[in-house]
N, C-alpha and C positions, 0 to 999 in steps of 0.2 A: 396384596404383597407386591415390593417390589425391588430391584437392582436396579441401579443406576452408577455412571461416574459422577464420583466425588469432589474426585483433585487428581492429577496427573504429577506424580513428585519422582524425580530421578529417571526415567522414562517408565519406571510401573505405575499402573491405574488401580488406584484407589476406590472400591467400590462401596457404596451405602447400599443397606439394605434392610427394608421396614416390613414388616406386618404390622394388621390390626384387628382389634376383637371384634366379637359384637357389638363389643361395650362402649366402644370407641376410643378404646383405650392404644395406645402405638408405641410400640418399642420399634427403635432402627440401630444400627450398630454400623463400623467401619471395618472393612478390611484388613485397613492398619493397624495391627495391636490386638486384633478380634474385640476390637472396643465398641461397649456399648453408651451409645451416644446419645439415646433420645429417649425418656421416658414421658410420655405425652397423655395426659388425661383429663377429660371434660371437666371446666369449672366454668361458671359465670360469669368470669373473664375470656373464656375462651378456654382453649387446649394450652393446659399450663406442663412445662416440661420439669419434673423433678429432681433430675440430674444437673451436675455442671458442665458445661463442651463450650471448646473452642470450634469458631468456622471455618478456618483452616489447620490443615494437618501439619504444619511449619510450626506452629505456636505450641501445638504438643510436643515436635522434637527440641523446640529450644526450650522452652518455658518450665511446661511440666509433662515431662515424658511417660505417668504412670496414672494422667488423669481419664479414669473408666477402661483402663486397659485391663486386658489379659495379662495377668501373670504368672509366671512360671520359669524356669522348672519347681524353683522353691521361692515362696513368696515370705517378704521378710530379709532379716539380715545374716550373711553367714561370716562369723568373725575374722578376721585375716584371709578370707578369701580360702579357707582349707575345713577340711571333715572327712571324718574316719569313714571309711567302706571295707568292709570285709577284712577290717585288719590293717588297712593300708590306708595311709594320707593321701588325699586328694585335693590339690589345689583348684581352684578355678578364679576366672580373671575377675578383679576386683576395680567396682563402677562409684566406689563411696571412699574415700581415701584408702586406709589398707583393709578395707570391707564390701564383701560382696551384696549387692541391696538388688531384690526381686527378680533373683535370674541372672542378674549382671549385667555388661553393655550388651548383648546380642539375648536377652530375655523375650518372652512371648511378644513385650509391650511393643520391641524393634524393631518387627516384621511383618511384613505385608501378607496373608493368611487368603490360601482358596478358598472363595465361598460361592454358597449356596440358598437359595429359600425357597420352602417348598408349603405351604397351607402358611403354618403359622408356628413355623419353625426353622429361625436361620442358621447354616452350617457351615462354621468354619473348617479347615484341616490343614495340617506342616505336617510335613517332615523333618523333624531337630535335629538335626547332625551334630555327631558329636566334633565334628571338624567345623561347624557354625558356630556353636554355644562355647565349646571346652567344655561340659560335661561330659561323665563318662556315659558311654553308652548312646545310640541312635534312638530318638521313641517317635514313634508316630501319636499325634494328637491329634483329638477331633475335641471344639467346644461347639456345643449347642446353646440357642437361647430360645425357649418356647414363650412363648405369649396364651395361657389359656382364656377360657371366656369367662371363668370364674377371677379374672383379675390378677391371676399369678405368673411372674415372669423365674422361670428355672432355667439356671443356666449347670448345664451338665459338663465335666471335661471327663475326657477319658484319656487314657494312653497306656500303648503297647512298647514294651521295651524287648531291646534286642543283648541286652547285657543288663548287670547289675548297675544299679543309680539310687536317686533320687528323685520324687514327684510330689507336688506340694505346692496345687493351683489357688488361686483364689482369684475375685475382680474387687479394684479399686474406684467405682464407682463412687462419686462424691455426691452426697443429697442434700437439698436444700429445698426444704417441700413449702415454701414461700410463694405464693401468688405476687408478692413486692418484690422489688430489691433491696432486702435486708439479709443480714446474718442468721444463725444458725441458732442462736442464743436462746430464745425464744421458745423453739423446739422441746419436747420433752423426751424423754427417754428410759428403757427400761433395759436393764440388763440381766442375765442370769447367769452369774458370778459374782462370786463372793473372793476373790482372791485375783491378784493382777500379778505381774515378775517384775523381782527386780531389775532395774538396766542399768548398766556402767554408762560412763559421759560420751561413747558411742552408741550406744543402744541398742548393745547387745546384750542379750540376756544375760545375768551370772547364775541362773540355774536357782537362786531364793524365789518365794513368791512371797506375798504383802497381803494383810486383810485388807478388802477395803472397806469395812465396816466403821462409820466416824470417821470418813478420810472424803476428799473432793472427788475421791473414785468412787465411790458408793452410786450405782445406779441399781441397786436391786430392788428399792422402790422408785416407781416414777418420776423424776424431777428434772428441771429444765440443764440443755446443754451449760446454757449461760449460768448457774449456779456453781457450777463445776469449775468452770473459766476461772469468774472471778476471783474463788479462793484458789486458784492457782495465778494469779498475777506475780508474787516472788521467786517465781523458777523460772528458770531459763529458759523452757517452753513457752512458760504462759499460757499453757493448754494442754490438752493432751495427745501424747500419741503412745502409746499403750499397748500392750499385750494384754489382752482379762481372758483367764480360764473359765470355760465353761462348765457350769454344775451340771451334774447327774440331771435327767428332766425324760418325761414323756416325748418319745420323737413325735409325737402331734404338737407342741410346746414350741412358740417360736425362744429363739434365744435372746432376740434382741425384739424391742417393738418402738419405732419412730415415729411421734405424733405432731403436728402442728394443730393444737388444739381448737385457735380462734376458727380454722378453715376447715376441721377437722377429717384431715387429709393424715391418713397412716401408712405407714410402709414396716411389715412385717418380717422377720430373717430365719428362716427354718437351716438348718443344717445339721448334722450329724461330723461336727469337729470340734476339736476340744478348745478352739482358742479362736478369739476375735479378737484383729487388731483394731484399734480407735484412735481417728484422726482428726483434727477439727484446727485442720488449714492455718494453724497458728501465724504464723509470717507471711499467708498470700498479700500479695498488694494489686496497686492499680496496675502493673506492667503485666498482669493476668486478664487478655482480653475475654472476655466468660460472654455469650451471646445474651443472657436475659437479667445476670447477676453484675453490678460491678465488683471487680477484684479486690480484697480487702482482706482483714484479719475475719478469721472463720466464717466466711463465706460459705464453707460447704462442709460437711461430715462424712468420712470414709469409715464404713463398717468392714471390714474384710473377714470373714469366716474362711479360716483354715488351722491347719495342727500345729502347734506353738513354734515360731521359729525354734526355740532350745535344743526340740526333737533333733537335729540334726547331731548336737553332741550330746545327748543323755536319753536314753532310749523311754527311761523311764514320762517322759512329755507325750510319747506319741510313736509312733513309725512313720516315716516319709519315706523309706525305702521302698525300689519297684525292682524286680528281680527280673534276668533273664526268662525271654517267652510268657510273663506274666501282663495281662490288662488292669489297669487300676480305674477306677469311675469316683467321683464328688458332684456332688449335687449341691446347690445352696439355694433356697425359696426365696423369695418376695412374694408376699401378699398384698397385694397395694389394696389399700379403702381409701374413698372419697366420698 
């Protein structure tokens, strides 16, 4: 295990900080964003890293501010920047035209985060003011990211609120379990959902959901990212980014399962939420300096397991609400096989 400085940005120091299995397996994460930066495992090339990261911390505030970051308070979009609490509208600042997107400008992804690592478990923790964010309520946060020797990386958030809010973490982690530099296409993928939400031309949920049975959303059986893509070339995405509801399932049952089959290298997603967002970099280009990737259209695939943005206006999706004197915990699995 180890800390180190990163990058020195604004006079705060930026720290990295890595374990590793037995396996040889190494996750390292940054300070900034409580972002996880490195996922690194033995191939016959070498120690190939599955994730996407920039080398410096500047290209994540300019370029893409939510790549492998922590997010929070609520991850996702909240429409006009407002939502009901206890009876009462609450606004909060809005980072996406008149839309608040993962937390907003002063979100998890914005801050510089105490940490820690101790065997093979690194810890971040903030303190969120409600005079830092504009959310209501102060919550103390701690995420965890474990690395086991069985090849699993859990990353835990918790928080403790001092008033009534919202909480509703996930990580944006992008994968590209490529030993090349090529796209995502390729990959296969499994989902468990049967149904995705509809979104308005902001992409904000309107509260329908959509089969995706017979539709380019269908990944309830295995088949490639790049299937999916290219009967989506006449929308406006040209890809997806998505809400998919999560089926009823065994919490032994991952939800999601990521395959590069030629190298047959998987990445597993356990969680216990009802909704994964799905992203697959639609518009990255070359101005996205990626350390092992070049920047391009779907370069990378972001899975995010948490509780359906919606939940914040229709309770019926979920609860995201964290009450006064109460702790909230999420957990979300990776299983990596190589």
């Amino acid at each position: 295990m180890t800390k180190e400085i990163f990058e020195t940005v604004n006079h705060e120091t930026i720290y990295k900080l890595s374990v590793t299995n037995k396996n040889n397996v190494m996750i390292s994460c940054l300070s900034y964003g409580a972002n996880w930066y490195e996922l690194l495992v033995p191939t016959e090339h070498g120690p190939q890293n599955l994730i996407l990261n920039f080398s410096k911390v500047a290209d994540y505030q300019r370029i893409n501010p939510y790549l492998n970051m922590s997010i929070g308070r609520t991850a996702g979009r909240i429409g006009h920047g407002k939502f009901n609490l206890n009876g009462k509208e609450i606004s909060v600042p809005q980072n996406e035209g008149d839309n608040t997107l993962h937390g907003g400008p002063h979100g998890f992804h914005n801050t510089n985060w105490e940490s820690a690592v101790d065997g093979q478990v690194i810890t971040f923790t903030k303190n969120i003011t409600a005079d830092y964010d504009q959310y209501p309520g102060n919550l103390a946060v701690k995420i965890t990211y474990t690395l086991t020797d069985d090849n699993q990386v859990l990353i835990d958030y918790y928080a403790a609120a001092d008033a009534d809010g919202i909480f509703n973490p996930t990580n944006h982690a992008y994968f590209n379990l490529n030993t090349t530099d090529q796209n995502v296409k390729n990959l296969t993928l499994q989902l468990r959902s049967s149904h995705h939400l509809a979104l308005d031309k902001e992409k904000i949920p309107t509260g329908e959901t959509i089969a995706n049975a017979h539709t380019p959303f269908d990944f309830q059986t295995t088949k490639t990212i790049g299937a999916a893509i290219d009967n989506m070339q006449d929308t406006d995405e040209k890809g997806l980014d998505d809400v998919y509801l999560i089926d009823e399932h065994p919490e032994n049952e991952p939800i999601a399962i990521l395959k590069n089959p030629d190298e047959n290298i998987a990445v597993e997603i356990y969680a216990e939420r009802n909704g994964i967002v799905m992203f697959t970099a639609n518009k990255f280009g070359a101005d996205q300096p990626f350390i092992d990737k070049t920047g391009q259209p779907y370069v990378g695939v972001a899975l995010e397991s948490q509780t359906v943005p919606n939940a914040v206006f229709d309770p019926s999706f979920g609860d995201i609400s964290i009450h006064q004197d109460e702790t909230k915990h999420y957990q979300t699995k990776y299983q990596i096989k190589f």
